[in-house]
N, C-alpha and C positions, 0 to 999 in steps of 0.2 A: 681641401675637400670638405664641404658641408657635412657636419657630423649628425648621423642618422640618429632623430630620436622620436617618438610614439609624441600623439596627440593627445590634449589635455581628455578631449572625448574618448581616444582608444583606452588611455592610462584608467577611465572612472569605467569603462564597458567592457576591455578584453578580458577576460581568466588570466590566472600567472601563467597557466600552459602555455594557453596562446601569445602573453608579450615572452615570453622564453621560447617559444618556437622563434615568435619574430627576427626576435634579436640572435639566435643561433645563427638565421635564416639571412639577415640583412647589415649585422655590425660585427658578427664574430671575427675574429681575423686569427684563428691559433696556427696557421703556418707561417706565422710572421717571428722572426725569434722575438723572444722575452726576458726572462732572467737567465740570462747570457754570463759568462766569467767576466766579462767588461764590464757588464750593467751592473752587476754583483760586488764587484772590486770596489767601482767607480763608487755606486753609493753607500757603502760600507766609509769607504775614506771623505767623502761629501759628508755622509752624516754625522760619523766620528767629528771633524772639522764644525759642522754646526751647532753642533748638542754641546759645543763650546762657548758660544754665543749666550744659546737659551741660559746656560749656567751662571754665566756673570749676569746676564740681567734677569731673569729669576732669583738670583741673589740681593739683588738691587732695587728691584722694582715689585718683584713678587709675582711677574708676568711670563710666558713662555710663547714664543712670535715662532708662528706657522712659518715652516724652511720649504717646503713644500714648492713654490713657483723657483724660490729662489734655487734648490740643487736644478731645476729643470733647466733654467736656464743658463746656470752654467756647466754643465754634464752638455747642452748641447751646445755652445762657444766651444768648449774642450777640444768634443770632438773634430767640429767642423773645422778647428785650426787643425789638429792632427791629419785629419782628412786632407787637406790642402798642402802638407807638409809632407805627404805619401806613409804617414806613420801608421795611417787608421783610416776605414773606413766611416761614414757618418754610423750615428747607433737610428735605429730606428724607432718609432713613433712608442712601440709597444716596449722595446728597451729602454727609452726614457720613463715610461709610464715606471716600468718592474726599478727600475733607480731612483725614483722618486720616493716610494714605498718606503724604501730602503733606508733613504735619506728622513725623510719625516719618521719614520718611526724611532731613529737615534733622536732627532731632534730634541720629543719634546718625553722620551721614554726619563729624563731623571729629575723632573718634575718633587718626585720624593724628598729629595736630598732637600730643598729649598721649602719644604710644607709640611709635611707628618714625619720625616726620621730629625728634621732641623728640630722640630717643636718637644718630639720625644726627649732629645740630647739637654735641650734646654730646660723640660721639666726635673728630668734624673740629673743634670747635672756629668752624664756620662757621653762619651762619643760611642755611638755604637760601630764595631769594629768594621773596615772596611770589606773582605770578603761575606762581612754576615748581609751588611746592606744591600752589595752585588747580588747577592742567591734572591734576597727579599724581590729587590725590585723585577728581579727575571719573573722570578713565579705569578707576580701579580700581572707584568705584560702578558704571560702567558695565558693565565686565568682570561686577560681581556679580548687575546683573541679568539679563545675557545667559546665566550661569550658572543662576540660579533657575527660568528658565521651563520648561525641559526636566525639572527636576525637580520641579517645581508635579506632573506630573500622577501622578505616582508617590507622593509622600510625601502630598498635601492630596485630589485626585480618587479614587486608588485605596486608600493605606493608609488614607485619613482619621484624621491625626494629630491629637491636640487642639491644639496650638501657645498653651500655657494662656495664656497673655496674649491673642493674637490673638483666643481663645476669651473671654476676658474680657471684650475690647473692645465684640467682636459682643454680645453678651447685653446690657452698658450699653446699646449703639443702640438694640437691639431693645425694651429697657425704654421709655427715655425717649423714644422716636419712637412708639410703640404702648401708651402709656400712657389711654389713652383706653377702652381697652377692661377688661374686669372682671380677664381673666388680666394683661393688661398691666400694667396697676394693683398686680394683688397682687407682680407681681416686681418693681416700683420700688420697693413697699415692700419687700420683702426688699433689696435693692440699696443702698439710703438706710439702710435702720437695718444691714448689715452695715458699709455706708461708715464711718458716724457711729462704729460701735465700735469698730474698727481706726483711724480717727483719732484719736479721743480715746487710745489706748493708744499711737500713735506718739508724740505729745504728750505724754504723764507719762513717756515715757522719754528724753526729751531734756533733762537735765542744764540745757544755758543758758539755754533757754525757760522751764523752771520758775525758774529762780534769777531771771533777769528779770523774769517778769510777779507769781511770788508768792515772790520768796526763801526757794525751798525747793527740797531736794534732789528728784530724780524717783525713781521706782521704781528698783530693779536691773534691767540689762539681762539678765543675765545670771545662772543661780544663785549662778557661783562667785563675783559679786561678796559674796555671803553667806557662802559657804564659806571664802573666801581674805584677806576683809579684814576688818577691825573686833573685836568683844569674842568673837564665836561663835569667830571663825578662831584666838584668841589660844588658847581654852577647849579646841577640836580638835588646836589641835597638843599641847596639854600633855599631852592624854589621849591622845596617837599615833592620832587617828582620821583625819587631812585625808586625803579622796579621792584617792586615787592608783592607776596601774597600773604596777607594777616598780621603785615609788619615783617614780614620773613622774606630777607634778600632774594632774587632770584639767584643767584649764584650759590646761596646755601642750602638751596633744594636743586642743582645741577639743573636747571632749566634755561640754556645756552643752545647758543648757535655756536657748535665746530667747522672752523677753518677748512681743515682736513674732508677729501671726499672718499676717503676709502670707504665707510660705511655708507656712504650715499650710494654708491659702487654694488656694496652689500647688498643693500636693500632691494635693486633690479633686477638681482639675480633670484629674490626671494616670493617676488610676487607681491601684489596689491593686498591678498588676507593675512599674508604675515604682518606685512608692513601696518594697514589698519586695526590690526589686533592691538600690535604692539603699542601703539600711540596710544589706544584708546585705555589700555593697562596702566601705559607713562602719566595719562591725565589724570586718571583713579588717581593713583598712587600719589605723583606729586605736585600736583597740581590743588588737588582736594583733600586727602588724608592725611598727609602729612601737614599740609600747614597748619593742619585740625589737630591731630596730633601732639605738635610742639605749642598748638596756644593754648590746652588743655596738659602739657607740661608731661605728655604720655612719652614723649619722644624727648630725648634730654640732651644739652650740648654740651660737647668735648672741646675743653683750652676755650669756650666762648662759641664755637662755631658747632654749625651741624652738619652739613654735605650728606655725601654718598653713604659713607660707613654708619654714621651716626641713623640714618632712616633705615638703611636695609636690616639692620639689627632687630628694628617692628619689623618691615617690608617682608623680608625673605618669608618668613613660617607660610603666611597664606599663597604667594607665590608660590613656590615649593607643592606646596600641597593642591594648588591646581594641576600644575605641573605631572602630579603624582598619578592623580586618579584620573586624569584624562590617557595620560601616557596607557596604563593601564586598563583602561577600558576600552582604548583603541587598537589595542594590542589583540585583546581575546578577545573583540568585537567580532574579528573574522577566525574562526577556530580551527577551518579548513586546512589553512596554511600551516599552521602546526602540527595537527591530524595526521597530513596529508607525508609531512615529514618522519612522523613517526612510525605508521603505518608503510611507508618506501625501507623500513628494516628488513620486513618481511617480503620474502619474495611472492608470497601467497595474492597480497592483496595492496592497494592503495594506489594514488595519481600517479601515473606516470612521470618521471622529471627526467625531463629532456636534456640538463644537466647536468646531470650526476654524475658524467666523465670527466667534467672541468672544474667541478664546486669542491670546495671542501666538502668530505661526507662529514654530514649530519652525526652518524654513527659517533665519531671524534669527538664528539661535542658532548654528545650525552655521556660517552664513558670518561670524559677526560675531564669536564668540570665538577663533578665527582673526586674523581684523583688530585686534581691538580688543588682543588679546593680541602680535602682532606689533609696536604701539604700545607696548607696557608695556616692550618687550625691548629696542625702539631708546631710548626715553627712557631707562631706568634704565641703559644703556652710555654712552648723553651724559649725563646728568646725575648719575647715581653710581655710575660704574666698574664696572659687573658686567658679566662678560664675557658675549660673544652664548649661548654654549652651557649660562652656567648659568642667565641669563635665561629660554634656551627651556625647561629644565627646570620652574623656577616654576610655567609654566601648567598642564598635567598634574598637579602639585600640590596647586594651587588645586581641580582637580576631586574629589581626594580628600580636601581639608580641607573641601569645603564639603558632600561628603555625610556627614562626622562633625558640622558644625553645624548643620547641619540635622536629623539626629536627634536629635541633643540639643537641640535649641530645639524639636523639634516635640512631643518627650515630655517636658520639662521645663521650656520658657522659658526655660532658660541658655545664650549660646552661650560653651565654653570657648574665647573670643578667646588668652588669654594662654597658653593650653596649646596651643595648636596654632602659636602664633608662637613658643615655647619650643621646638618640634619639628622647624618647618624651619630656626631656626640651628645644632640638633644635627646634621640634613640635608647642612646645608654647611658646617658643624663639619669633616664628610669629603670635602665636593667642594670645597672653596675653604678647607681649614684656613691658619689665621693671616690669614685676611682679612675684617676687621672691617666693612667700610663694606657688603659684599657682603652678608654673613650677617644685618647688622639689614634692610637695604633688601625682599632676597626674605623674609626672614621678616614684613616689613610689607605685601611682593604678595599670600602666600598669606593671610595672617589677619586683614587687609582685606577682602578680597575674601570670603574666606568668611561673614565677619561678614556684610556687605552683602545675600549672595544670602540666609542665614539667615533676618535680620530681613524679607526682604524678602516671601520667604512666611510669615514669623507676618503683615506685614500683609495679605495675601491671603486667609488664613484665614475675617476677620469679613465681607470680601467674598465669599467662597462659601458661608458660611453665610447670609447676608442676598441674596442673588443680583445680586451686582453683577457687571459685565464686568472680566473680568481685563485685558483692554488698556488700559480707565481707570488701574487702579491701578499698571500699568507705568510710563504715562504721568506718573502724578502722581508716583512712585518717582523720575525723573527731575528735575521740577518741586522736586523735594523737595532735592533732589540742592543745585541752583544756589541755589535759598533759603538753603539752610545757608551755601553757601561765602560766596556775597555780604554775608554781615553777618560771622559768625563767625571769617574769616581774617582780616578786616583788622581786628575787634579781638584778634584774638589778637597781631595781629604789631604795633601801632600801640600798645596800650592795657598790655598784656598782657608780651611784650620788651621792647618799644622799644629794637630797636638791642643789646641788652645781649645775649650768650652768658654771660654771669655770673649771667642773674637763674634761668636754670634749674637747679633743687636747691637753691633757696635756700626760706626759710619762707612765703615771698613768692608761688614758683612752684615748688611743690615735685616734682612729673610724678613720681609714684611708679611706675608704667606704666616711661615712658621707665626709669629709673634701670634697673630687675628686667631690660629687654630688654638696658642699655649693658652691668650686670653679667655676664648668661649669655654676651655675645659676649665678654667679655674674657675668662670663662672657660674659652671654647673658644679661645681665642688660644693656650690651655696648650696643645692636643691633646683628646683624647677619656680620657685618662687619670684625667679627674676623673670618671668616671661609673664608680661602684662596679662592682664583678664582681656583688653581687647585682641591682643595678640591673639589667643587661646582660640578667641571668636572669627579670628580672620583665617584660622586653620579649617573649621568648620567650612563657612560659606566658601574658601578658596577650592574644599574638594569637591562641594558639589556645583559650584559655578563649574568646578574640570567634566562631572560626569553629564551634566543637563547637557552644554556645550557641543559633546562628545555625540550626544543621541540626538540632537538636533539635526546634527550632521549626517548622521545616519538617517534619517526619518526624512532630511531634504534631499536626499542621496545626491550629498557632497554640495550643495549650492550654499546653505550658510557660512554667509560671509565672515566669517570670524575662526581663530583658529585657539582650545583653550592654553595649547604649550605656551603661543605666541602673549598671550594674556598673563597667562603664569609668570615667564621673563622677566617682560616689563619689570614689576618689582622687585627684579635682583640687577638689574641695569640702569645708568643715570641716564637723565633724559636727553643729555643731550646726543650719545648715541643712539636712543629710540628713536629724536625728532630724523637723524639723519637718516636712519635705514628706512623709515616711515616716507621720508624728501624721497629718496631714489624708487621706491616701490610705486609712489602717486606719478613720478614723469615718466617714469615708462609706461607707465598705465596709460598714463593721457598718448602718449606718443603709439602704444598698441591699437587706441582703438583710433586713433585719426588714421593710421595706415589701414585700420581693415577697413573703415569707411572710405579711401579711397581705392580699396582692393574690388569693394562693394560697385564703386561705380564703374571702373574699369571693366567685371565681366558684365553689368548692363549694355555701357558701351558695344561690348563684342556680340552681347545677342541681338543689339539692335541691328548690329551691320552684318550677322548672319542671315536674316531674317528679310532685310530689303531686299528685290529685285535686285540680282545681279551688282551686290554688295562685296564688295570685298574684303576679306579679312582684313584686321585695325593693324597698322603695323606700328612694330615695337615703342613704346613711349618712355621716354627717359623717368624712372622712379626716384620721386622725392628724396629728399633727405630725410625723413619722419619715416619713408616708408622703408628704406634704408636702413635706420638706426632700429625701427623694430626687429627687421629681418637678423639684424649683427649685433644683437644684446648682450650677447653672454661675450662677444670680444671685446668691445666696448668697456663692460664690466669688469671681466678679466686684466686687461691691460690696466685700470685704473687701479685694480689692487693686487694686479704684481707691482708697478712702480711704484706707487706709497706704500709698499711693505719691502722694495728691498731698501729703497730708502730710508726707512725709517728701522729697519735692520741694521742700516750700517750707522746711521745715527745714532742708534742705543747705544752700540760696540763703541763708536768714538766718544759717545760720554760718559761711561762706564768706565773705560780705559785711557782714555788720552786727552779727551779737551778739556776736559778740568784743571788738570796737572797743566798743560798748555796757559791757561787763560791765568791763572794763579802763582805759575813760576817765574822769578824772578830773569832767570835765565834758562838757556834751554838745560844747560847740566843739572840743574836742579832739578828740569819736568823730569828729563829722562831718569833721575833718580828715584823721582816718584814712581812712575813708571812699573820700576823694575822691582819697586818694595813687593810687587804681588808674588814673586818670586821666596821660594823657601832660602832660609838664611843660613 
């Protein structure tokens, strides 16, 4: 079943009233069960099981990979064997939705343990105890989703953001739950063979998987592996050709072409103004600044080499701070929304909300980010020395990091976690200078917590697209919450430590995360003096290129092409994931408007043979494949980044865990001793 959703013209012209009438009116579905004992159960032990995953390679890598498609589609394998087995009926559409919730909120909820409580342990020198972490991390989920609901109606009901993963998610359900029908069917297949291609390309770029199963190298991941290494690279240098901008490798300013089409995938579910924003940020940035920059010696190289890390270090401030004040400005651009919220306390006066039987009440929010924030200030004074008054700062904070990740995850899928906990240690860089334990702690409240509310409406998303009750999935956001802690902190701390403040930065347990957050605070332990005079300058022009931007948009009501979040980004992303989210935004572009150009001629077509003498209607014409691929975008898309992300899910897991130890042992008794060292002794 084609999933009902509003026109780009209705989304820029209805009232909220009226897209919340609509959508009561045309996608609701609440007699459909939801968070059910099964759905409940099921993603409670799904997410527990995945927030295992994120844990080792958060540990490893420093990264935490969306579970989100992946519990969906095996919570519906599960059942459908059970189903078939007379054990279980199938779950349906919306009890997949309320287990997904479920599942993605254990996933990526201990994110802490590998970023702010790793980096704390490693300044002090102390493990902080594991119940005290448990409580820690609850309050701050908590905090995130008492933050998200008030802006659910803004960013998902009114702007209707794609939130491309969440948008991902919904399409898979919609597929494989509504497969039965002939449209249904045809976007499973688009789904499945987008899957199947993007897997198989995640898998020939994985280096120890090829060497293991056929001892053979994999593809290049990258151009410049062709450019920079082997017989071609030796032939380029002799002739003075290798790729450079101002003498500066392409490779060392991330300007590559990836392999991989996941963010190509990204990028079509994000639209043509993300996607061109984004590029034109990439160019700024690395293209022109930076190699300005490094030949002016403002930007300096690490071990010889500069990359990613080495520029975002300038990059991120003015980033960030487009970021900032666009976010902001677009928020209380429209006041009604808020207002309108507020005033719904009283029964006297204010808009009607046609949802207020299914929504979280608002109510919750106002009293409970209060409380629950009142909680974060007395713990973090008892348990990591941050004094009352900069505690209370924090929270206000939090409200403005978390409407920076929320646009950026709603219009891209990313939330900049690390850029925004990079911002409130510069924050108190000036309100608590030279004090270390403070600076990582609040920069682990506000960018916690924003992560939390972010993700929490990407999972929301597939639930208003498929007309599930927002209360479920608040509910299950919670559920999701205590799944994760209950398995994931005690093996982190049992399996994982053991007791040891030595194992962290070791090869063992390397928290690349933690280290980037212990460096910046010891950084600012010097002062603010290490933040360039141009840096200083790019903070400026970055908030008000956010605010012009912002009002431009307003003033073209919504036709300016450019978006300031999408701009903002750029500077905290390498370019070779801009180029690609930028590649997928431009061909479905071009592929949008060839289909409407020939949607265009088709009703000419029809007027012309209504209109002859005794003309008969045109009958049905086989439509393109263009016209096709427009109509089926988000399966398309969907399919290409669930199969390169479970893919490359399960590839992290085997390289983290086992093809190392494989490819390195002599025998197998030795992998499997490696193996099992991760085990307490």
């Amino acid at each position: 079943m084609a999933i009902k959703q509003l026109t780009p013209e209705q989304i820029h012209t209805m009232s909220l009233e009226e897209k919340d009438t609509w959508w009561l009116k045309n996608v609701y579905r609440g007699d459909m069960p939801q968070l059910t004992w099964r759905s409940g159960i099921t993603g409670m032990l799904l997410g527990a099981f995945l927030s295992l995953t994120n844990l080792y390679i958060g540990a490893r890598t420093g990264w935490s990979l969306g579970v989100g498609i992946t519990s969906v589609i095996l919570a519906f394998g599960l059942f459908k064997v059970l189903s078939r087995l007379g054990l279980a009926s199938d779950m349906t559409v919306l009890e997949n939705n309320a287990m997904q919730s479920i599942a993605t909120s254990a996933g990526y909820m201990n994110a802490p343990l590998f970023t702010s409580l790793a980096a704390y342990s490693m300044v002090t020198t102390t493990i902080i105890p594991m119940g005290r972490a448990m409580v820690w991390m609850f309050i701050l989920a908590i905090l995130g989703v008492l933050f998200a609901f008030p802006m659910k109606k803004r960013f998902i009901n009114d702007e209707q953001l794609p939130f491309p993963e969440g948008m991902a998610a919904g399409v898979v359900m919609d597929a494989l739950h509504e497969s039965d029908e002939k449209e249904g069917l045809f976007k499973a297949k688009l789904l499945l063979g987008g899957g199947l291609a993007s897997a198989l390309l995640e898998l020939l770029r994985d280096d120890k998987v090829m060497r293991a199963l056929f001892a053979l190298k994999s593809i290049p991941h990258h151009y410049d592996e062709f450019f920079y290494h082997g017989w071609f690279a030796d032939l380029l240098k002799r002739w003075g050709l290798s790729p450079a901008i101002r003498g500066i490798p392409l490779n060392e300013l991330t300007i590559r072409f990836d392999t991989s089409i996941i963010f190509v995938a990204t990028g079509g579910l994000m639209g043509i103004r993300t996607g061109a924003s984004l590029l034109l940020g990439g160019i700024l940035n690395y293209w022109i600044l930076a190699p300005l920059l490094i030949q002016h010696g403002i930007i300096l190289p690490r071990n010889g080499h500069y990359g990613f890390g080495q520029i975002t270090l300038w990059a991120l401030w003015g980033g960030v701070a487009c970021m900032t004040t666009s976010s902001l400005y677009a928020f209380f651009s429209k006041p009604k929304v808020i207002l309108d919220a507020f005033r719904g306390l009283s029964r006297k006066g204010g808009a009607r909300d046609v949802l207020a039987d299914i929504e979280l009440p608002v109510k919750l929010s106002i009293i409970g980010v209060p409380v629950v924030g009142l909680v974060v200030v007395v713990l973090g004074h008892l348990w990591f020395g941050i004094a009352w008054w900069l505690g209370v700062i924090a929270i206000p904070l939090v409200f403005v990091f978390s409407l920076i990740a929320v646009n950026s995850t709603g219009i891209t899928a990313i939330t900049p976690t690390g850029a925004l906990g990079k911002l409130t240690q510069l924050t108190y860089g000036v309100l608590a200078p030279k004090n270390i334990t403070t600076n990582l702690m609040t920069a682990g409240v506000t960018a916690e917590v924003a992560s939390n509310t972010a993700n929490l409406l990407m999972d929301i998303k597939p639930g208003y697209m498929l007309g599930g009750k927002p209360r479920h999935q608040a509910m299950g956001h919670v559920l999701g919450t205590v799944a994760g802690l209950v398995l994931s902190v005690p093996i982190w701390y049992l399996v994982l430590i053991q007791g040891d403040i030595g194992r962290y930065g070791t090869e063992r347990l390397p928290v690349p995360s933690a280290l980037t957050w212990k460096a910046v605070a010891e950084v600012l332990m010097k002062g603010l003096d290490f933040l360039h005079p141009t840096a200083k300058s790019a903070v400026v022009v970055g908030a008000i290129v956010g605010i012009l931007v912002e009002v431009t948009k307003q003033l073209t009501k919504n036709r300016f092409p450019l978006s300031a979040v999408a701009l903002g980004l750029a500077f905290i992303l390498n370019f070779t994931d801009i180029w690609s989210m930028f590649l997928g935004s431009f061909l479905f572009w071009l592929i949008e408007r060839r289909a409407a150009g020939w949607h265009r001629a088709r009703e000419r077509e029809s007027r012309l043979s209504e209109t002859e003498p005794g003309g008969a209607p045109a009958a049905p014409v086989k439509r393109p494949w263009y016209a096709l691929a427009a109509e089926n975008t988000e399966a398309i898309c969907a399919g290409v980044i669930a199969g390169g992300s479970l893919m490359g899910i399960g590839l992290s897991v085997l390289g983290v865990l086992v093809l190392p130890d494989v490819l390195e042992a002599a025998s197998l008794t030795k992998a499997l001793g490696q193996i099992f060292d991760f085990l307490p002794k």
